[in-house]
N, C-alpha and C positions, 0 to 999 in steps of 0.2 A: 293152919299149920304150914312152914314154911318147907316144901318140899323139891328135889331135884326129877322130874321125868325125860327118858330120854327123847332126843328130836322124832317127831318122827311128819308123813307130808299134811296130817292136820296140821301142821305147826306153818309151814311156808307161809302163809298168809299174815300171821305174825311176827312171825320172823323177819318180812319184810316190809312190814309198819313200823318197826323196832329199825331197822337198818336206816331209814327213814330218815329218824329222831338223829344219829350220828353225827358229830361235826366233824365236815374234813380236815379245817383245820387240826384237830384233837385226834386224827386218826392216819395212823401209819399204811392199813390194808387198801384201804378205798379210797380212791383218788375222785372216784365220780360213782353216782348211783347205777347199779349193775339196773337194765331189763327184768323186764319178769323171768321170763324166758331164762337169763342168764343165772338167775337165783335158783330158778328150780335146776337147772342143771349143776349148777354146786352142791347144792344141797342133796340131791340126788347121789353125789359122788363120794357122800359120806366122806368128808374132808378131816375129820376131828378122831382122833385117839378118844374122846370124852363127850360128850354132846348133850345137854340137858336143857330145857325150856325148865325156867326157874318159876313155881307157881306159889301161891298161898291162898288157900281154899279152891274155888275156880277160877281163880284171878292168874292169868299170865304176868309176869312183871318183867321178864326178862332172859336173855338167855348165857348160859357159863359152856365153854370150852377146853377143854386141853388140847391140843397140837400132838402130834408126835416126837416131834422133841421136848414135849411138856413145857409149852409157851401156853401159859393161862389168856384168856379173854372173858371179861365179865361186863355186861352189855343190859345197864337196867333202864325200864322206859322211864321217861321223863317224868311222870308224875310220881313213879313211886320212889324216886332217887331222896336220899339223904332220910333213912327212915332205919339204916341199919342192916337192909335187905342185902347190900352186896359185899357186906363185914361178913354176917352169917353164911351167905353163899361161898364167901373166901377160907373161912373155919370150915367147912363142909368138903369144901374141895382136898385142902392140904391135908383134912384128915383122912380121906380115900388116896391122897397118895406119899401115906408117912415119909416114908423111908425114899422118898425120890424128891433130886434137884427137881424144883420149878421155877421155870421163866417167866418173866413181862413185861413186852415191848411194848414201850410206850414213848407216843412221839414227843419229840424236844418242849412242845409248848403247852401241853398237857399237865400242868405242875401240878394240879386236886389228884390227879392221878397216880402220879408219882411220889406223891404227900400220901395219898393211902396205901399205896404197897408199902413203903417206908416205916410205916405203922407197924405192918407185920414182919418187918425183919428181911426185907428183901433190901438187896446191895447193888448199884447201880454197876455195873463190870465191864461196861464198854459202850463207845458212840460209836454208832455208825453209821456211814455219809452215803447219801445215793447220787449219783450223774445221770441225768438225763437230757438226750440232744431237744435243744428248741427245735418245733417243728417249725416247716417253713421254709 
């Protein structure tokens, strides 16, 4: 049964297997793979309004967050992707937070991505451009 449990530091290990999996291209946060070190101090600092390791039976699949400004992130491992798993987690979430605007940013070249919030009713409301100096 497909269930939401919240993060907690059994999960870091997974959590950074999962980080792993991520494409930078496809990914707005992570520019480059954080340290161990660097994870657990994230994660330690309870960064999320929401935080759940997304499970089904004893099986981790993946993990869902809210933001504090209610910026959704839904993050399933690679093998268990396209099975349904992050439709259900997506219904689960927007129903734990009825009656609130929800976010999700997602990078320009991401279109599966952007193809499945668009499913549910989310409306694209603005690009936005980042500057960063070349080093060197």
């Amino acid at each position: 049964m497909l269930r939401l449990e919240k993060v907690n530091k059994k999960d870091y290990k997974f959590l950074y297997e999962l980080l792993k999996e991520r494409d930078p291209i496809a990914n707005i946060s992570h520019q480059k793979m954080p340290s161990w070190d660097e994870h657990v101090k994230f994660n330690n600092s309870r960064p999320y309004k929401h935080d759940f390791v997304i499970k089904n039976g004893k099986s981790k699949l993946g993990r869902v967050y809210v933001t504090s400004r209610n910026e959704i992130g839904i993050f399933i491992k690679n093998i268990f992707r396209s099975k349904g798993y992050g439709t259900a987690v997506l219904g689960m979430i927007l129903d734990k937070l009825k009656n609130e605007t929800v976010y999700a940013n997602i990078a320009p070249y991401n279109k599966k991505s952007q193809n499945y919030f668009k499913k549910f009713g989310f409306r694209l409301i603005q690009y936005t451009y980042r500057y960063k100096k070349a080093q060197g």
